[in-house]
Steps between C-alpha positions, in 0.01 A plus 500: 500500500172725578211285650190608407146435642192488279212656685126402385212750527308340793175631349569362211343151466793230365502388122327146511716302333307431190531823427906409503407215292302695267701762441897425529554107537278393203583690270893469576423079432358586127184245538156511478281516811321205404867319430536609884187358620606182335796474657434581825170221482231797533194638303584775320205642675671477819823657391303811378347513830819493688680800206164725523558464832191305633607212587774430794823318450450195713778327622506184296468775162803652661689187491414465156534890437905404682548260253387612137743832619743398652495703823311274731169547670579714788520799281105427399412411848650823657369726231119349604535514846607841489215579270246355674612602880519862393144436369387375832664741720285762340187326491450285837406708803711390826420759682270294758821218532701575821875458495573242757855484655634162625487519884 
């Protein structure tokens, strides 16, 4: 069997998982967004923040998020963290931080 490696464009900023949401996992469960909202105990305001994007994926709406699909919350957590580090790599300057080595 071939193993193969799936390489990401590094200047290319990760999906944010409402986008994910949005665009492959709700529609694949056939319900309304405001069905989802219900059962996941959330505003529907709050789960069109987190599909336009706007709004993170905090942990505890991952674990609900893990649930409703099936797939657990690590998935949702992962996909934020990776959105939002790439994010702040970009846009906090370290350049005055020294690197310290242990002695």
């Amino acid at each position: 069997m071939t193993e193969v490696t799936a390489r990401r464009n590094c200047n290319r900023r990760p999906t944010h998982p409402g986008v994910l949401l949005n665009d492959t996992i709700l529609p694949a469960l056939g319900r309304s967004k405001a069905e989802i909202a219900r059962l996941l105990g959330m505003s529907r305001q709050s789960l069109y923040a987190i599909l336009a994007g706007t709004q993170p994926v905090t942990p505890s709406t991952a674990v609900k998020l893990g649930k409703l699909c099936g797939n657990g919350p690590q998935l949702w957590v992962n996909m934020q963290a990776a959105y939002d580090l790439w994010g702040a790599e970009r846009e906090v300057d370290v350049s005055a931080i020294p690197t310290l080595k242990s002695a």
